[in-house]
C-alpha positions in Angstrom: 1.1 2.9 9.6 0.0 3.2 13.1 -1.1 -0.1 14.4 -4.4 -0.1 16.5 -5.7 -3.5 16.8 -4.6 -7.1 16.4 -5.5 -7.1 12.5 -2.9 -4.1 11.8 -0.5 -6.0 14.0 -0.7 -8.7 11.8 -0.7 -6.9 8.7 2.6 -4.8 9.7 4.0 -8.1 10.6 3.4 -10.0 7.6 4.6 -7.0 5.4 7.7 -6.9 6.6 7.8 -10.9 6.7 7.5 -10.3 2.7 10.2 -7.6 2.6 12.6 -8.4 4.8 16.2 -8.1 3.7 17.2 -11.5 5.5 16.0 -14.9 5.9 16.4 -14.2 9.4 14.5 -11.0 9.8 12.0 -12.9 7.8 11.7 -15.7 9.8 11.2 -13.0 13.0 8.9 -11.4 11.5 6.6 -15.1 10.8 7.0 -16.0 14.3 5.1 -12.4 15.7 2.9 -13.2 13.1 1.8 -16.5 14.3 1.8 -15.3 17.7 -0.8 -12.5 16.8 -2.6 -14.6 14.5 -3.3 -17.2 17.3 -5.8 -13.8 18.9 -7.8 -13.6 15.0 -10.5 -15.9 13.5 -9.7 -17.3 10.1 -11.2 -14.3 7.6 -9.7 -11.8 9.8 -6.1 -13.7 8.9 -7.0 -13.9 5.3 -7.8 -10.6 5.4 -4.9 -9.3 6.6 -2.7 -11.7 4.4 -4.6 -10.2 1.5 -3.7 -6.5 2.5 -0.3 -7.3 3.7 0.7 -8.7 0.0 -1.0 -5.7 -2.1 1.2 -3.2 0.1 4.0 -4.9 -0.7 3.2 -5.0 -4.7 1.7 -1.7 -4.1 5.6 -0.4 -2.9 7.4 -1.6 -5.7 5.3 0.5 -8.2 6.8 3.8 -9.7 5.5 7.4 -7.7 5.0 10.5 -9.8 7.3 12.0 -10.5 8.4 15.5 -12.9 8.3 13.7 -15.8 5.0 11.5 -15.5 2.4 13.0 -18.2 -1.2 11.5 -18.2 -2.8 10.9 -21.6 -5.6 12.2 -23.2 -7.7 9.2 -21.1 -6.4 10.1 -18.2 -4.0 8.6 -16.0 -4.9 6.0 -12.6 -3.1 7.2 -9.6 -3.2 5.5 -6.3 -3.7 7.0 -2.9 -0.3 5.5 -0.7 -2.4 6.3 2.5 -5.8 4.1 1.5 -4.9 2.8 -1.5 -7.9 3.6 -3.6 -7.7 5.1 -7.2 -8.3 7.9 -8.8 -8.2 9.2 -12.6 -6.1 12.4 -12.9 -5.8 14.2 -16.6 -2.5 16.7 -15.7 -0.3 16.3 -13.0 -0.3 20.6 -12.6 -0.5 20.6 -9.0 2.2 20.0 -5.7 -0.4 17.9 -3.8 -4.2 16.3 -4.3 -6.9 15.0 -1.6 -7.4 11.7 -2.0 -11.3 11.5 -3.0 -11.6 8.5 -0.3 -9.8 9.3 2.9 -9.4 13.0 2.4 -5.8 13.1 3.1 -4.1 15.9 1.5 -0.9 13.3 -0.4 1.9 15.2 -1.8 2.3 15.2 -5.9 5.7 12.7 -4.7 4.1 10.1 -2.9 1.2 9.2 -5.3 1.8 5.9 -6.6 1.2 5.1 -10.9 0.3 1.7 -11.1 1.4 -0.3 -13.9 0.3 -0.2 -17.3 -1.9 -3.4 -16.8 -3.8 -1.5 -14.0 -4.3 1.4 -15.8 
């Protein structure tokens, strides 16, 4: 993620507040946080709250991999890049444009959302 502003900032920081290995790095992590957060209204906050806790759920999901097959109904995959979905039917192919952001995402890095999602 490359961080242009004060709301990807915040965002990168609060991520990593949630993943963090340690309390410690955790606790780092809060503390940039509040520091850029002081610069943000209120609904920019939220908002990046909001985004920094989907990437993180968004990480623990499964990618494709060899062995993922798609049903007759299709199968939702998620863009890693924008996060927006997408119905597939085979997974024939090494890579896909992602429909919204038009970035060319190897077959590897697409993300299968749980069955819930689907």
């Amino acid at each position: 993620m490359q961080i242009q502003n004060a709301t990807d900032a915040l965002t990168l920081a609060l991520h990593l507040a949630i993943t963090a290995d340690t309390e410690n790095q955790a606790q780092k992590c809060i503390e940039y946080a509040e520091i850029i957060a002081a610069t943000l209204t209120a609904k920019q906050v939220e908002r990046c709250k909001m985004a920094a806790e989907m990437t993180a759920m968004l990480e623990s999901w499964p990618r494709v991999t060899g062995k993922t097959r798609a049903p007759k109904q299709g199968k939702i995959i998620a863009c890693p890049h924008c996060m927006e979905c997408s119905r597939v039917y085979h997974f024939a192919w090494s890579g896909l444009q992602c429909s919204h952001c038009e970035t060319m995402v190897d077959k590897s890095q697409w993300i299968v959302p749980p069955k819930e999602y689907q």
